[in-house]
N, CA, C and O atoms as a Tripos MOL2 file, in Angstrom:
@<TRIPOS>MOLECULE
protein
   84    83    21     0     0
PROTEIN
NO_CHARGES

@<TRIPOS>ATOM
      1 N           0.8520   -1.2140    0.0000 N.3       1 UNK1
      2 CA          0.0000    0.0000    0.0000 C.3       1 UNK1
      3 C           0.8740    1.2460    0.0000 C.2       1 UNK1
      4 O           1.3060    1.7770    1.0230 O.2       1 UNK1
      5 N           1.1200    1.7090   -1.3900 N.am      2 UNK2
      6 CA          1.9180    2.8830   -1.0740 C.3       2 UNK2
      7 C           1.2780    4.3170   -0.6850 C.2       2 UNK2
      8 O           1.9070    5.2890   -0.2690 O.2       2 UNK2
      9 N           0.0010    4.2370   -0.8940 N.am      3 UNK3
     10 CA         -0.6750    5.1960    0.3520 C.3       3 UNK3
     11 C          -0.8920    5.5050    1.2240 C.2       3 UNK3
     12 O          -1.3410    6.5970    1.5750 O.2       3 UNK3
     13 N          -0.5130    4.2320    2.0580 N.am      4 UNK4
     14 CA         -0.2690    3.9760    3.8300 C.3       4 UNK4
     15 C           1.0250    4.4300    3.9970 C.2       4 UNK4
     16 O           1.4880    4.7270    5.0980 O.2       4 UNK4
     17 N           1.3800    4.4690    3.3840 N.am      5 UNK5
     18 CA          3.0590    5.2390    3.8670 C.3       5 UNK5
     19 C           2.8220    6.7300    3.6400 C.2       5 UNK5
     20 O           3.2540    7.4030    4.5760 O.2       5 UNK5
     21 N           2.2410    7.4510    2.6320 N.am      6 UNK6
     22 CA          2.0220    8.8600    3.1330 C.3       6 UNK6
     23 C           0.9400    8.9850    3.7590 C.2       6 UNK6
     24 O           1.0910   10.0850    4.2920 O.2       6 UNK6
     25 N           0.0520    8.6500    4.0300 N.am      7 UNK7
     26 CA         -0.7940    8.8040    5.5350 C.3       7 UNK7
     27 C           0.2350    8.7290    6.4590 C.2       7 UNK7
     28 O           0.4240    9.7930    7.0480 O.2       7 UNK7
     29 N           1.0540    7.6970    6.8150 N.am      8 UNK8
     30 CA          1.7070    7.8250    8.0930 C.3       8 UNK8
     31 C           2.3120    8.7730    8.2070 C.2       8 UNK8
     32 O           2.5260    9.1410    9.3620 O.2       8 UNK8
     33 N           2.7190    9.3840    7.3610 N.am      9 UNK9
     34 CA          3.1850   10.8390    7.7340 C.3       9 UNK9
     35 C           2.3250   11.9950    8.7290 C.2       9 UNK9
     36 O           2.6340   12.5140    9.8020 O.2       9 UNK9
     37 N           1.2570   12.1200    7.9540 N.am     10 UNK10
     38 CA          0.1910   12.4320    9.3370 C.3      10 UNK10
     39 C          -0.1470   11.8040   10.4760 C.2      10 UNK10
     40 O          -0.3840   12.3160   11.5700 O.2      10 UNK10
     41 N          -0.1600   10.3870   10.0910 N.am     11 UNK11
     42 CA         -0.8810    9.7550   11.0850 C.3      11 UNK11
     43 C           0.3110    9.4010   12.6180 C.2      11 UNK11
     44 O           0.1780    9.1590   13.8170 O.2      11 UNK11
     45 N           1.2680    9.5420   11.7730 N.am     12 UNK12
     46 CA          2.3410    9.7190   12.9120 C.3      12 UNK12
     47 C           2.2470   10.0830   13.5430 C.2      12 UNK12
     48 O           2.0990    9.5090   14.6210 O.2      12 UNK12
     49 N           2.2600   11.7070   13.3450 N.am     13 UNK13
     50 CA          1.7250   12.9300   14.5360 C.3      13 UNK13
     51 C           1.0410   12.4870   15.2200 C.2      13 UNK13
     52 O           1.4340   12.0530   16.3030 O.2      13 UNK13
     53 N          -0.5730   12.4170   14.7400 N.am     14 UNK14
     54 CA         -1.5060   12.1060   15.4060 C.3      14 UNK14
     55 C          -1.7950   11.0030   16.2000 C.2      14 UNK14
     56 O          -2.8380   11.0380   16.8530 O.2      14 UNK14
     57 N          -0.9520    9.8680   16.2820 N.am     15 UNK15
     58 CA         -0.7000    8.5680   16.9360 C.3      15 UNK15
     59 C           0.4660    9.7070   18.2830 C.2      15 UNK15
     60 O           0.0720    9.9540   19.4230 O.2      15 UNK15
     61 N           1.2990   10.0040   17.9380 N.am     16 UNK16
     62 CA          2.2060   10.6790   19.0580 C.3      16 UNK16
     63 C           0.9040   11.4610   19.6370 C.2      16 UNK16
     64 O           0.2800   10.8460   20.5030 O.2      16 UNK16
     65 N           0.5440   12.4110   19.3590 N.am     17 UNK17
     66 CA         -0.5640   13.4290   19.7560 C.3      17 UNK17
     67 C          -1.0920   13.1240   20.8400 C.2      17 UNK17
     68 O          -1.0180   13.8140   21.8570 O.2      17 UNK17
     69 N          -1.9710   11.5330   20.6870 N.am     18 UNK18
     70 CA         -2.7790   10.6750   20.9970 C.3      18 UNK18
     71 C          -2.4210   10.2380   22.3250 C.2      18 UNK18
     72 O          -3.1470   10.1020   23.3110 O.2      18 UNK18
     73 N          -1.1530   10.0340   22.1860 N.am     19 UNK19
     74 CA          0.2230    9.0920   23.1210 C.3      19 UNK19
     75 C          -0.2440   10.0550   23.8660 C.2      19 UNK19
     76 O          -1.1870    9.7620   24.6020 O.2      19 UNK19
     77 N           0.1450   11.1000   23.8790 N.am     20 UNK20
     78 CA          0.7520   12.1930   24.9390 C.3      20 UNK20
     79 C          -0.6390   13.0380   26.0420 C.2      20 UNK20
     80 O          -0.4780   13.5150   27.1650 O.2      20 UNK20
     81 N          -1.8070   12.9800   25.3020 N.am     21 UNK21
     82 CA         -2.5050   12.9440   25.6270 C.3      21 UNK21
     83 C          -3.1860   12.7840   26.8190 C.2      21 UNK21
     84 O          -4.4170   12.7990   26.8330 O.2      21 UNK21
@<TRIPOS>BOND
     1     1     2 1
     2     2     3 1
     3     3     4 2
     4     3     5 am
     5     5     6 1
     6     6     7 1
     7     7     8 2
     8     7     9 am
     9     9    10 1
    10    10    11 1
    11    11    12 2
    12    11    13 am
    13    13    14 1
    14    14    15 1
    15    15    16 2
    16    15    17 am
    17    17    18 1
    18    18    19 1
    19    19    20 2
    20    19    21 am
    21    21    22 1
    22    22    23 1
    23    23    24 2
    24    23    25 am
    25    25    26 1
    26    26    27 1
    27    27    28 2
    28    27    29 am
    29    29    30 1
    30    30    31 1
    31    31    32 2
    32    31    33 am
    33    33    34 1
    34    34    35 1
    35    35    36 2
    36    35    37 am
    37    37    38 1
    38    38    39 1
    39    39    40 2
    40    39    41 am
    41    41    42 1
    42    42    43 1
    43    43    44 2
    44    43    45 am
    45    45    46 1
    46    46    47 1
    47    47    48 2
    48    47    49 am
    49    49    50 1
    50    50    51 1
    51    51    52 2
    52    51    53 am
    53    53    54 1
    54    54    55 1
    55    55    56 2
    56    55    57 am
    57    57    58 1
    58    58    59 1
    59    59    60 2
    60    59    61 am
    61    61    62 1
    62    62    63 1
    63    63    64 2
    64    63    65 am
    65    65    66 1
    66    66    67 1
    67    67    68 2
    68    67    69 am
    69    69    70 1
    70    70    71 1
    71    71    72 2
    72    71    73 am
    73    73    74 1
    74    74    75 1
    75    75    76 2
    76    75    77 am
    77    77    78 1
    78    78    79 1
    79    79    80 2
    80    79    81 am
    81    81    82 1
    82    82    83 1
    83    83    84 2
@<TRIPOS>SUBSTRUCTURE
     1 UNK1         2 RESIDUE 1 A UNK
     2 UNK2         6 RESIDUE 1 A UNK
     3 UNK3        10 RESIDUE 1 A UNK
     4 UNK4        14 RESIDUE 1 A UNK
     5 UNK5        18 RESIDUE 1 A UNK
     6 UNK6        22 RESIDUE 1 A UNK
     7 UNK7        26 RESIDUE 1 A UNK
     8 UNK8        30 RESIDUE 1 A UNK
     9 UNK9        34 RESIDUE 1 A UNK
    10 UNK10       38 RESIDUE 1 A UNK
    11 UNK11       42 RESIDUE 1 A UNK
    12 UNK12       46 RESIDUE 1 A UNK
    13 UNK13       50 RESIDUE 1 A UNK
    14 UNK14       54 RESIDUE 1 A UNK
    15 UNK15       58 RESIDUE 1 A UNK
    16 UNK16       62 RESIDUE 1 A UNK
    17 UNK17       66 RESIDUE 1 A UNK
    18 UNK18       70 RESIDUE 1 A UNK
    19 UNK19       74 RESIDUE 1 A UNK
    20 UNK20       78 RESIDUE 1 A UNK
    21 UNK21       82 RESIDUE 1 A UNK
């Protein structure tokens, strides 16, 4: 899925975001 790899670019953040939360 080479679209799941640029989502994770956002979704990165938002997984950390999430974390910290």
């Amino acid at each position: 899925d080479e679209w799941e790899q640029e989502q994770c670019q956002w979704c990165d953040e938002v997984k950390q975001v999430l974390e910290k939360s």
